[in-house]
N, C-alpha and C positions, 0 to 999 in steps of 0.2 A: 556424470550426474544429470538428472534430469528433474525439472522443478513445474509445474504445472500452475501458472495465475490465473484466478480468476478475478473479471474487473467487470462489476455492474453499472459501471457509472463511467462510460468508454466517455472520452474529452478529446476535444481539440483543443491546444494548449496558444495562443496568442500572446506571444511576449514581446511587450513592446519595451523600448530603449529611452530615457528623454537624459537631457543633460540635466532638468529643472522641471518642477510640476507645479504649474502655478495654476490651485482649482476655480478663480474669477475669469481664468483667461484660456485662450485656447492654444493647445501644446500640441505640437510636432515633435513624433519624436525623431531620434536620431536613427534608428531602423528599426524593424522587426523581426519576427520569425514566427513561424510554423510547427507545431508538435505533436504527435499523437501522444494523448495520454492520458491520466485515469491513475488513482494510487497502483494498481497491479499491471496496468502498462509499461507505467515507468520501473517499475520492479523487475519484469521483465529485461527491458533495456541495458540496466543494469549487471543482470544475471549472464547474461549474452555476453555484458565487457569482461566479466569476471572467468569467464569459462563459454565458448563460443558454441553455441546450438543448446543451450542448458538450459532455456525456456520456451513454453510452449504456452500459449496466451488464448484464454478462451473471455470472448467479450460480447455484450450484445452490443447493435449500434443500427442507430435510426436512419431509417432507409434515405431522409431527406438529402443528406448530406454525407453519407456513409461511404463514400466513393470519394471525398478528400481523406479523411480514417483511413481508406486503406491504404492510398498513397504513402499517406506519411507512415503507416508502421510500415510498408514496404520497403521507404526510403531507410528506415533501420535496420532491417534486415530481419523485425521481426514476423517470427513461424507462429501463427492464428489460425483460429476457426472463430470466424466473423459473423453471427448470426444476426441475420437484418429485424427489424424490430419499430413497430409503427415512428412516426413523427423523426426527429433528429438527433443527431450524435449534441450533448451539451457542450457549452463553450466557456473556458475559464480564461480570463486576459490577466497577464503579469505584468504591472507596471513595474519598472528601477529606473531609477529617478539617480546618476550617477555622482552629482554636485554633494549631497549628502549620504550617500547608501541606502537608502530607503526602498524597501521594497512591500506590493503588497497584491491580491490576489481577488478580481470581481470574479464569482461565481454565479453562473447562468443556470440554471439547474430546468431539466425538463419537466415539460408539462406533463400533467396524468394523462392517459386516455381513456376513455368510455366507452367509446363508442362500439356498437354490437361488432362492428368489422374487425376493428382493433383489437378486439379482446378477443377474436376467434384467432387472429394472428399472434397474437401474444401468446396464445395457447400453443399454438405450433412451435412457436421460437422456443416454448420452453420445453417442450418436449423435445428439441433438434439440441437445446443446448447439456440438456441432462446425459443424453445419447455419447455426445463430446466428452461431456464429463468424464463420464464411466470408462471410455475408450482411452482416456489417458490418465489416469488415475490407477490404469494398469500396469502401466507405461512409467510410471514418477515414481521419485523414489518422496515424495514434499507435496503438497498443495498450500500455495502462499495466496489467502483469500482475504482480499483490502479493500475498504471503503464503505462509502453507502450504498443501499441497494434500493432505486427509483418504488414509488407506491403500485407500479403497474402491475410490480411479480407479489408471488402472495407472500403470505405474513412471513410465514414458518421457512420460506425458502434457504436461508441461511442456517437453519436447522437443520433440514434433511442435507442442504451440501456437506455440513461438517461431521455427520454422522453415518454419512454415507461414504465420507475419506476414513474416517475412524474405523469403520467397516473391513475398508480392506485393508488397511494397516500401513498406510504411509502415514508420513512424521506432517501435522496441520500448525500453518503458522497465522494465527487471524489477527485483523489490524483491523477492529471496529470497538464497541463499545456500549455500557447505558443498557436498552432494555435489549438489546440483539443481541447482544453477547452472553446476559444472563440466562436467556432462554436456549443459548446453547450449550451452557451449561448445566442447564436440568435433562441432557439427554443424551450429553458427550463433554469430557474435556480437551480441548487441545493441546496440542504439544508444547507450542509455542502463544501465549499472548503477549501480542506488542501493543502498548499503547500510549499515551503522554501524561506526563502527571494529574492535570485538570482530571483528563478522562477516565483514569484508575481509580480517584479520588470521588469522582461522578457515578461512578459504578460500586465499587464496592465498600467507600464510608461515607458517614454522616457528615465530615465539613472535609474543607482542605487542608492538606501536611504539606508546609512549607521546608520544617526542621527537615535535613537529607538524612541524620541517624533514626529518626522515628520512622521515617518513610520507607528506609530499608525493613525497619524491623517490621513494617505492618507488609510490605512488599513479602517478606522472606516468608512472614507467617500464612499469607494466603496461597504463596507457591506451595507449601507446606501440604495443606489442606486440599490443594485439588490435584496435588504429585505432580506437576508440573513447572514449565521455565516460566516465567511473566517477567518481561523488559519495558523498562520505563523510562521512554524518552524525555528531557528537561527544555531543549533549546539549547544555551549556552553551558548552565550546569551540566555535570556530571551524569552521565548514566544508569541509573541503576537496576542492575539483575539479578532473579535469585531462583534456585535451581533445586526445586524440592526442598526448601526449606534455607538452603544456602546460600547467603548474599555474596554480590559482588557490584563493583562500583566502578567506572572509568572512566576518566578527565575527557572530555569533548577538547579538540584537537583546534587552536586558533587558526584563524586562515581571514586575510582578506576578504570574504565576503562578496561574490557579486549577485547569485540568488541563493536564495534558503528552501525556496519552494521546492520540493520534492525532495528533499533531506531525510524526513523520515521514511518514504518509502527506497531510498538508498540506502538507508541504517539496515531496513528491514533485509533486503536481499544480501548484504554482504555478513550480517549475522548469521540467515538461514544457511548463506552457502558453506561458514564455518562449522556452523554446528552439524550440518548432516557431514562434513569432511572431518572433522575432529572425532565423530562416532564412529567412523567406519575405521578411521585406523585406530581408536580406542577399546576396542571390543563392543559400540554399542553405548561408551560414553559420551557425550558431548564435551568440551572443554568451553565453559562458558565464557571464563575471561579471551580465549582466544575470540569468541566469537564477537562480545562487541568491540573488542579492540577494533576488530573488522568491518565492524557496522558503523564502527567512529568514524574510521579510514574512510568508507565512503562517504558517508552524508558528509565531508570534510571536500571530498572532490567534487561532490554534485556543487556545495556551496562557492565550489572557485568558478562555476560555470555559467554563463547567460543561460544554457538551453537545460529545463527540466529533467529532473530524474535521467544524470549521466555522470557518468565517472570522465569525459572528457568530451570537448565539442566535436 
């Protein structure tokens, strides 16, 4: 199998350790770590534990610091094409705070750039990284495209990727939402959307569905309407996916807890890698409940883990 991510918002992940978080006072923690990652990084990572060589990562990342990025997806063994990209790779710090469980996540998000130089560069990156694209989009049998994508590349960019995977006819599984998503929908549907209950509710009705049987039902009916899988992650709650119309619902798996962070993009990879495996020995069908049982599974191991988006440290 081969899965192709793509991650516009490449991270260096900072996760720090404390025993207690006391915010008047200054805390030391107990240790650190180091991580590359980004929602389709960690997906990647993921894909690699589940089936070894079965991701290929395409990412931009800011020249400043983009030389610790490649280290650390090195140190994972992840296979990239790293295209350098003005200013710096962004930086997200994971506090766990172990005395209570608490965990939570500051978000650094890069700056725009302007400037004439910049933008001539950005023009190049993006034409070095469509080139990538295209060369392995040959290559996959999947493109699992997650997150945000920085103000530097232009509007539509998430449009032409997914219409461009739709093009040649591998299975698209996107983990965004709100106005990017709808716009990808006025000019391609994907195979797969993933997203969280806020952000389904944010996107395609007027208030929030708390009820889980209504949620299904308004779930099953827009899978309905665009022929496609749509999975909707709750947190603690249940599940729920629905497969051209057909629901299906799966209990989220207890566990100890030690991060949460990157749970969903470990849902994500171990659903996709069921569902493109359950189609190929079904004729072309997916077996849905198999696949988030499988998405459970993981985002159940990333959560036993200190280190991001991993089925194991």
């Amino acid at each position: 199998m081969r899965i192709t991510t793509l991650c516009m918002s490449t991270t260096v992940q900072r996760t720090a350790v404390f025993e207690r978080i006391n915010m008047e006072e200054v805390n030391r923690s107990v240790h650190y770590r180091l991580d590359a990652s980004g929602k389709a990084v960690n997906a990647a990572r993921v894909l690699n534990q589940l089936e070894e060589h079965c991701a290929f990562l395409i990412c931009p990342a800011g020249m400043e610091n983009m030389d610790e990025f490649v280290m650390l997806a090195k140190a994972d063994g992840l296979e990239a094409s790293i295209i350098p990209v003005p200013g710096r790779v962004r930086e997200c710090c994971t506090l766990l705070e172990r005395e209570n469980g608490r965990v939570t996540e500051l978000v650094m998000d890069e700056p725009a750039y302007t400037e004439k130089k910049d933008t001539e560069l950005i023009v190049k990156a993006e034409k070095q990284l469509w080139s990538e694209l295209q060369k392995a989009l040959k290559k996959s049998d999947a493109l699992l495209f997650a997150g945000t994508t920085p103000k530097i590349w232009p509007e539509d960019f998430k449009v032409r990727v997914c219409k461009s995977a739709c093009d040649t006819g591998v299975v698209i599984l996107v983990d965004f939402w709100g106005k990017e998503l709808l716009s990808v929908l006025k000019v391609c549907t994907p195979d797969i959307i993933k997203i969280n209950a806020k952000e389904f509710c944010g996107t395609f009705c007027k208030t929030e569905i708390t009820d889980t049987a209504e949620l299904m039902r308004v779930v099953a009916d827009k899978s309905r309407e665009l022929n496609n899988c749509i999975v909707i992650t709750r947190g603690g709650d249940s599940t729920i996916g629905a497969f051209r119309g057909e629901a299906f619902e799966v209990p989220t798996e207890k566990v100890q807890a030690v991060n949460t962070i990157g749970c969903g993009d470990s849902f994500s990879s171990g659903f996709l890698y069921e569902y493109l495996k359950t189609a190929a020995e079904n004729s072309g069908k997916p077996d849905i409940q198999a696949a988030l049982a499988k998405g459970t599974w993981c985002a159940a191991r990333n959560a036993e883990c200190e280190k991001v988006g991993t089925l194991y440290e």
